[in-house]
DRENTI-702002 format. One record per residue: residue number from 1; x negated, y negated, z negated of N, C-alpha, C in turn. Coordinates in steps of 0.02 Angstrom, whole numbers, plus 50000, padded with zeros to 5 digits. Layout:
N
NUM;X;Y;Z;X;Y;Z;X;Y;Z
...
***
This chain:
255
1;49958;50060;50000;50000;50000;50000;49956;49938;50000
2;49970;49898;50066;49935;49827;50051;49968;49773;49998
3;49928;49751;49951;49934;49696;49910;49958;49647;49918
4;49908;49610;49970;49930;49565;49987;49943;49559;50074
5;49992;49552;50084;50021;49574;50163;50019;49519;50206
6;49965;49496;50242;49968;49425;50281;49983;49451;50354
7;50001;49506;50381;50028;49514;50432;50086;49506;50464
8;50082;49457;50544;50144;49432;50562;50149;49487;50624
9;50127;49543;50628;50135;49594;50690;50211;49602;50697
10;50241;49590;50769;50296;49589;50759;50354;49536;50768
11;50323;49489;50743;50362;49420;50723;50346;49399;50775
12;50405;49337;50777;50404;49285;50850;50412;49197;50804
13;50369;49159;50811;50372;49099;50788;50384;49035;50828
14;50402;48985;50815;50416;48925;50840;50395;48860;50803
15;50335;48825;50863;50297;48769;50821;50308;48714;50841
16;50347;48665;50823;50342;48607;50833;50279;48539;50829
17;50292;48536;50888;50231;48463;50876;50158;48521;50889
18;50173;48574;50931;50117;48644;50908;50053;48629;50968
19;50063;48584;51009;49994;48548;51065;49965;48516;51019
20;49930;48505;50981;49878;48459;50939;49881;48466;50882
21;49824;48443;50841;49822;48412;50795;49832;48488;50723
22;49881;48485;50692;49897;48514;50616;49914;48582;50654
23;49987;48548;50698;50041;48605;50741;50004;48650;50791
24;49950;48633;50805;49901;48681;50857;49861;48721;50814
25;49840;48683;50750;49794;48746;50725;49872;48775;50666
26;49911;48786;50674;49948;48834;50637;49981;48870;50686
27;49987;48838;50761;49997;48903;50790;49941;48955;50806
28;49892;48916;50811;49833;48979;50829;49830;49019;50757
29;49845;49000;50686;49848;49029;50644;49895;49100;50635
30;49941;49092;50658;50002;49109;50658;50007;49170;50711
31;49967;49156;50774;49952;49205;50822;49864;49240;50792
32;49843;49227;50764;49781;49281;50736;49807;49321;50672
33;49889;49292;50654;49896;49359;50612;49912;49397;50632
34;49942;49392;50696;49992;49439;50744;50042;49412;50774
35;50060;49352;50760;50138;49334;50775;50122;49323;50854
36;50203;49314;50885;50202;49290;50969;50221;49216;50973
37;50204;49160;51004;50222;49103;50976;50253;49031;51025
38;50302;49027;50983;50309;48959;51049;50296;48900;51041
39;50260;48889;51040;50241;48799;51055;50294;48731;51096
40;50318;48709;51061;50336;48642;51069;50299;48579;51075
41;50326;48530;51115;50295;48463;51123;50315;48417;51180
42;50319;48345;51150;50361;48317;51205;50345;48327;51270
43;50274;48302;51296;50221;48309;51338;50211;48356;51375
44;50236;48408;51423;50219;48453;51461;50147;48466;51451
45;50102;48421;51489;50031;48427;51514;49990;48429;51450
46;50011;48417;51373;49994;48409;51314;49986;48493;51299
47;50031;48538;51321;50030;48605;51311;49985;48644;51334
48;49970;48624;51391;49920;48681;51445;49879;48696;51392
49;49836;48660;51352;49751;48681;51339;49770;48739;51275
50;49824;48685;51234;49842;48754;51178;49875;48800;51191
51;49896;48808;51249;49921;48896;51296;49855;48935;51286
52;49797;48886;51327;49763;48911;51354;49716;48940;51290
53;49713;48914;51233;49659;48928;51162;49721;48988;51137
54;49792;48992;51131;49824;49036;51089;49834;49112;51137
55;49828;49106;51206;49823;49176;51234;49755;49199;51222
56;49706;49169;51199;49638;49214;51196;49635;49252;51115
57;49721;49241;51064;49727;49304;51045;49750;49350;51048
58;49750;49364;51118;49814;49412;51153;49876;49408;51148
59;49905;49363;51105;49983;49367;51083;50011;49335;51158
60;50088;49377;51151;50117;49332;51202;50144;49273;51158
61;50123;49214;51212;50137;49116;51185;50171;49101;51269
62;50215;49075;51227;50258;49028;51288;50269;48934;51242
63;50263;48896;51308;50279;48822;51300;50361;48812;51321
64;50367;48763;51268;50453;48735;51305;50436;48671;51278
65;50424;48615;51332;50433;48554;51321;50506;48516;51287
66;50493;48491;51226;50560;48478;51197;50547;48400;51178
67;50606;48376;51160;50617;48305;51114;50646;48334;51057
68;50619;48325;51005;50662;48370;50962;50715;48300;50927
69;50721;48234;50962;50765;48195;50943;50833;48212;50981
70;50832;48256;51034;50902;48277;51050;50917;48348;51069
71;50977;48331;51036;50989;48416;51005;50996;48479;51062
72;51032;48460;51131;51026;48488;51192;50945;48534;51207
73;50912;48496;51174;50837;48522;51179;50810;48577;51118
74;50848;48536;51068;50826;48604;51011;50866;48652;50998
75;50916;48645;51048;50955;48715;51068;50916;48754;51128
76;50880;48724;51159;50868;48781;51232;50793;48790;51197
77;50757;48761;51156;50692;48789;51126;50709;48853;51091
78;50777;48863;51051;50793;48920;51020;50808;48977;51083
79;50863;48970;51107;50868;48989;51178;50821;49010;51248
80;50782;48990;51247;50709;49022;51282;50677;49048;51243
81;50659;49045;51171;50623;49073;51138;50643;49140;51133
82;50714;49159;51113;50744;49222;51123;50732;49252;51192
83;50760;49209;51244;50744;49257;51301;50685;49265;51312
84;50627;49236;51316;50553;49244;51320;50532;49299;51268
85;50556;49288;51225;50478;49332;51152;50540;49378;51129
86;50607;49375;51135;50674;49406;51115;50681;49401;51038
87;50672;49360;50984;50702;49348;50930;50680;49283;50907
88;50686;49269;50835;50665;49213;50809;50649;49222;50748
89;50582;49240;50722;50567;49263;50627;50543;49191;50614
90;50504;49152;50633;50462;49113;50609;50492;49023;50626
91;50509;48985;50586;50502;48899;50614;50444;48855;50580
92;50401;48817;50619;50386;48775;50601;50410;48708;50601
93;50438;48684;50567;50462;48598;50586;50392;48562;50559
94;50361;48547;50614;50296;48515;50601;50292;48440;50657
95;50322;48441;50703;50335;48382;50750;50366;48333;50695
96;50307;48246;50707;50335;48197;50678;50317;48150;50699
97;50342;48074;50683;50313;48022;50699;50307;47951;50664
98;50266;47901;50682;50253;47850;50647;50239;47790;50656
99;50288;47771;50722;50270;47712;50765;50249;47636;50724
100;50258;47634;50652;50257;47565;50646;50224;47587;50568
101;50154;47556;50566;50118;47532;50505;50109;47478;50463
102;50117;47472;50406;50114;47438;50391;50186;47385;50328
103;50192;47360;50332;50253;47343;50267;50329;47367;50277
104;50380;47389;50237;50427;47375;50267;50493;47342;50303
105;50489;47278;50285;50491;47227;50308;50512;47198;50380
106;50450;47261;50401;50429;47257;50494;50443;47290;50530
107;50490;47347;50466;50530;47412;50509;50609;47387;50536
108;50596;47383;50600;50670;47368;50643;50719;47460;50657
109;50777;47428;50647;50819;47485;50661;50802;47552;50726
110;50754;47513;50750;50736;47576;50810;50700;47621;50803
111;50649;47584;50766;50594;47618;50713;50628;47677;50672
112;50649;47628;50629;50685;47674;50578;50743;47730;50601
113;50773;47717;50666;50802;47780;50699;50752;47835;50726
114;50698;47813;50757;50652;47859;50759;50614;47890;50712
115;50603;47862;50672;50564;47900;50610;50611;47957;50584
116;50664;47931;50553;50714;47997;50522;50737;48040;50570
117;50760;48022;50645;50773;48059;50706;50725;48109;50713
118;50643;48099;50719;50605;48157;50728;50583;48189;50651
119;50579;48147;50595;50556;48195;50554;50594;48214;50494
120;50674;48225;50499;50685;48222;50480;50763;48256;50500
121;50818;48208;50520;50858;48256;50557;50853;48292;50622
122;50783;48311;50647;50772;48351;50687;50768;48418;50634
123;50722;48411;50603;50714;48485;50550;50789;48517;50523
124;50816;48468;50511;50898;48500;50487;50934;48537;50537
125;50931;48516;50606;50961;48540;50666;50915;48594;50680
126;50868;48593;50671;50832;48637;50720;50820;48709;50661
127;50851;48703;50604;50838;48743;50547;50876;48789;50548
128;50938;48736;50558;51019;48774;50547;51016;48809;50621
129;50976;48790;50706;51011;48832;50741;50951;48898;50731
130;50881;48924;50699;50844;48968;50700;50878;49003;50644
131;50920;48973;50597;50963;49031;50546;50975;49075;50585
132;51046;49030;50633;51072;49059;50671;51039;49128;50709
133;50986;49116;50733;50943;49158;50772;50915;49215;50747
134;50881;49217;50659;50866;49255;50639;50924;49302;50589
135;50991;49269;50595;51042;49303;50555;51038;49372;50598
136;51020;49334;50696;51064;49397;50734;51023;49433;50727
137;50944;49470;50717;50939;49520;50696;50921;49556;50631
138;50955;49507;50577;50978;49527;50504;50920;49540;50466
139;50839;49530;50489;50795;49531;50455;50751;49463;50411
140;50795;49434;50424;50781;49366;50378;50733;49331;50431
141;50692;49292;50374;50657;49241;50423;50610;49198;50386
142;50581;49152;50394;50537;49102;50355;50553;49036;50386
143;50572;48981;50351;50551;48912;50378;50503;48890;50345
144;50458;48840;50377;50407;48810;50351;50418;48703;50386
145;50420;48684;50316;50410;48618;50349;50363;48573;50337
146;50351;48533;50379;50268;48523;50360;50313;48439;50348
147;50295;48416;50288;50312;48365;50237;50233;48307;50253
148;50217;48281;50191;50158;48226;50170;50157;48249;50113
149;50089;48236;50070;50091;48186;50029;50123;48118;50021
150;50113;48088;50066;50149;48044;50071;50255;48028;50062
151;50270;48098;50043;50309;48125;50034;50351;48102;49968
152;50275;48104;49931;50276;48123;49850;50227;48075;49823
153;50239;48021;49843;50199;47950;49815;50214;47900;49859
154;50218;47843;49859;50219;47785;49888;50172;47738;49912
155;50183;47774;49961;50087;47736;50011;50090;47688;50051
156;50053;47632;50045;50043;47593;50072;50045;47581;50133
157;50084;47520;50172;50104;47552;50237;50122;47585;50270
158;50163;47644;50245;50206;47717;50260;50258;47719;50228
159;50281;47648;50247;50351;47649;50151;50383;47698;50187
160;50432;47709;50278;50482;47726;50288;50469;47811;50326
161;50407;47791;50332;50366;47877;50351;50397;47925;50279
162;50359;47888;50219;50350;47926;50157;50434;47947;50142
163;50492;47912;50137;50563;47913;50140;50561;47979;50170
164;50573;47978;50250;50588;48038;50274;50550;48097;50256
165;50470;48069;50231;50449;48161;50202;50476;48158;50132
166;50509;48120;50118;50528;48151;50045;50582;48161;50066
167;50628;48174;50101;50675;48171;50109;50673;48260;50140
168;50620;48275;50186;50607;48350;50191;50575;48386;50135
169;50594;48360;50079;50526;48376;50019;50612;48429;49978
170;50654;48385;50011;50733;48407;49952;50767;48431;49978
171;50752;48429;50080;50802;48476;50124;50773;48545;50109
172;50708;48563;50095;50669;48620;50086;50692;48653;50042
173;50724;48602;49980;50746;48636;49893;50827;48641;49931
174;50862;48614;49965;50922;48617;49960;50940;48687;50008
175;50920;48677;50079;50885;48753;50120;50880;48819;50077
176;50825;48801;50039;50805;48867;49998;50873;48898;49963
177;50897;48854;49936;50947;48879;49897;51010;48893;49909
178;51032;48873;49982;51082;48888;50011;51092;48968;50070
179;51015;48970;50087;50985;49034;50126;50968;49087;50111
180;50947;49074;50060;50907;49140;50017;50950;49191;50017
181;51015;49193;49999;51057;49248;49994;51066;49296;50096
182;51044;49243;50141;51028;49268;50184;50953;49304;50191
183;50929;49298;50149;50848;49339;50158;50806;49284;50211
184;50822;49210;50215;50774;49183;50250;50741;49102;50199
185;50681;49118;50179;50643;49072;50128;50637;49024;50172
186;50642;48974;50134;50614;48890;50173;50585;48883;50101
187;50518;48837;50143;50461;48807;50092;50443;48773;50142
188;50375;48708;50110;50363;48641;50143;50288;48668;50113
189;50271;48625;50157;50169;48593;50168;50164;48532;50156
190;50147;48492;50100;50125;48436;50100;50052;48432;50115
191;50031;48396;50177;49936;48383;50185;49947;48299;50156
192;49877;48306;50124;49864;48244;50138;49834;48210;50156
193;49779;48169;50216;49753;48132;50237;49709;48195;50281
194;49724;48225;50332;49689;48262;50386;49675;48244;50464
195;49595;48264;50489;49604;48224;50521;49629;48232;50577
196;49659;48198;50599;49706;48226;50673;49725;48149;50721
197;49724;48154;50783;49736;48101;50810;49771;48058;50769
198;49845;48099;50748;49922;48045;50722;49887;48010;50675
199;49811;48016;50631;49826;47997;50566;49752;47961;50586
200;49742;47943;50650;49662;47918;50666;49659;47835;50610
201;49720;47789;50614;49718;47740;50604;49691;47729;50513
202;49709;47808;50481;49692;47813;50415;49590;47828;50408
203;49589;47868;50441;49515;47898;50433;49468;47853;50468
204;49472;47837;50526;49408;47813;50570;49405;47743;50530
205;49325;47753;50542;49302;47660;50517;49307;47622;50566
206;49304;47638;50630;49307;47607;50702;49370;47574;50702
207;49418;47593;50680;49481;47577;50670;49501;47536;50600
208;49459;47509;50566;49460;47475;50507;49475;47533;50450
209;49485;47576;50461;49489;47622;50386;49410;47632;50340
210;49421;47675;50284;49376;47670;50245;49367;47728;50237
211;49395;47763;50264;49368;47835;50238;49435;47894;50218
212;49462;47870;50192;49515;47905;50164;49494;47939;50113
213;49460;47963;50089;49431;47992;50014;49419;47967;49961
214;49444;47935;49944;49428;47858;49885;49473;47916;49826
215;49435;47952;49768;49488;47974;49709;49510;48056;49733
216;49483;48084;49807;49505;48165;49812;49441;48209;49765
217;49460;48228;49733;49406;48302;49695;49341;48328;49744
218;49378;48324;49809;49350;48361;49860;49301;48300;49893
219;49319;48234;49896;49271;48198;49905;49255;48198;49987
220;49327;48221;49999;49325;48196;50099;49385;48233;50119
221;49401;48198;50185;49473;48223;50213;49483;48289;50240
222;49545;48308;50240;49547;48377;50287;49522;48391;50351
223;49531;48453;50374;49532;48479;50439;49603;48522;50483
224;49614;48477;50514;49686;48541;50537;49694;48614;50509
225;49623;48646;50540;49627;48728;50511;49638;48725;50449
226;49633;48666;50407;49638;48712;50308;49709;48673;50307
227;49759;48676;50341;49820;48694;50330;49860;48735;50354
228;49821;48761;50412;49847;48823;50434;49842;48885;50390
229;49798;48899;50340;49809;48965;50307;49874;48967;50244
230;49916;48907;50231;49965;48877;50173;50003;48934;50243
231;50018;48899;50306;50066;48896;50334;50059;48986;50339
232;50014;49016;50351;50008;49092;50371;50049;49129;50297
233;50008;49104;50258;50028;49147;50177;50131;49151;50172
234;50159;49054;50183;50212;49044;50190;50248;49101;50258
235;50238;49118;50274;50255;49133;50346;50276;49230;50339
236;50237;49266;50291;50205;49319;50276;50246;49348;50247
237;50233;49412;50228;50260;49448;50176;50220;49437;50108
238;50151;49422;50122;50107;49390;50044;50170;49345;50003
239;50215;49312;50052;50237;49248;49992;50313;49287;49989
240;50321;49320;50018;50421;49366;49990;50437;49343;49943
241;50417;49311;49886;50448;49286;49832;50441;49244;49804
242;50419;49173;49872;50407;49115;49865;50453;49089;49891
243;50506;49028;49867;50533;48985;49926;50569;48907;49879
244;50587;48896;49907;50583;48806;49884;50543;48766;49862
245;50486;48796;49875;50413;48772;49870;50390;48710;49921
246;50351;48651;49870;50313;48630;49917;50225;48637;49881
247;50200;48645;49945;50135;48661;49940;50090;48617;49962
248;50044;48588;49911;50001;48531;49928;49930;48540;49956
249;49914;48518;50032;49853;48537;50050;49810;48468;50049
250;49784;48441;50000;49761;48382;49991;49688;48368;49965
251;49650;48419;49959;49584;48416;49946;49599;48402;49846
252;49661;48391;49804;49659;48389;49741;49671;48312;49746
253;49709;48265;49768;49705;48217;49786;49765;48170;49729
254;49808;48225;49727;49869;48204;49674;49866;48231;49611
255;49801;48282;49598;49779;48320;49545;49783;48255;49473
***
């Protein structure tokens, strides 16, 4: 009997925002445990290269270019995903966005429709239709949503970013507890400060930042890959008796 069971052999997953950045290294995560995987992203031509890095673990990976701000789209991502890979075990709601830095003040209604539109009531829609998906073959399922730190503190210049991840910080607790009796766990990923294009304006000095490590234990920022192994464990049979969890990948930052 294995202990601890990090194998996704079998499973079929779905990554949002999964061309770059966090969402690319948790799908390649996700496909070296075994899983088959679909990658999302607005961008067509954004997909090719992470096709091209997630078939060299043999898994079958298919792309479906989506908006996950309208729902027509996060219905046919569920919908190809079945017909392509034929089920649905795995979601990532990891696609987000952050068009406007800085006070809130300066956040106009369009803004602020986009911010909660992608990170926020996209995950609710796109949650409730992979229930759907994994009810039909009655073996449960995993959601995973990838949150902030910023989630769970009030950061400077991210007033209306930080809102909507706290706001996936309680759809995760409210999820959990409404699903579970279906056999499908939802839990969240809080990172905090990793480096990835979306979050260049925080890390690079070129860009007036300072570093981002001012007060982490760890004494420097993440790397995409060290949030991909939260998302593998979440994803697994290792965590079967984890769920309304959020999990902080922050170098000890809120410690």
């Amino acid at each position: 009997m294995t202990v601890a069971d990090f194998s996704l052999a079998g499973k079929v997953a779905i990554v949002t925002g999964g061309s770059r950045g966090i969402g690319r290294s948790i799908a390649l995560g996700l496909a070296e445990a075994g899983a088959d995987v679909c990658i999302a992203a607005r961008k067509p031509e954004s997909l090719d290269e992470a096709l091209n890095a997630l078939r060299a673990n043999g898994r079958r990976v298919i792309a479906v270019s989506t908006n996950v701000r309208e729902m027509p789209a996060l219905q046919n991502l569920i919908d190809e995903t079945k017909r392509q890979l034929g089920r649905v075990d795995i979601l990532v709601n990891n696609a987000g966005t952050n068009p406007v830095f800085g006070p809130t003040v300066n956040m106009d209604e369009r803004a602020w429709d986009a911010v909660m539109n992608t990170n926020l009531r996209a995950v609710f829609f796109l949650s409730k239709m992979a229930r759907e998906a994994m009810l039909e073959h009655g073996q449960g399922g995993s959601i995973i949503n990838i949150s902030s730190t910023g989630g769970l503190r009030a950061s400077g210049g991210l007033g209306v970013y930080s809102v909507s991840k706290a706001g996936v910080v309680m759809l995760t607790r409210v999820l959990a507890k409404e699903w579970g009796h279906d056999g499908i766990r939802v839990n969240c990923i809080a990172p905090g400060l990793i480096r990835t294009e979306f979050s260049r304006a925080l890390w690079d000095p070129q860009m007036g930042a300072r570093g981002g490590n001012e007060g982490a234990p760890l004494n420097r920022i993440g790397e995409p890959d060290e949030v991909a192994g939260a998302a593998v464990y979440l994803a697994s049979p290792a965590s079967s008796f984890t769920t309304g969890e959020t999990i902080t990948v922050d170098g000890g930052s809120l410690a």
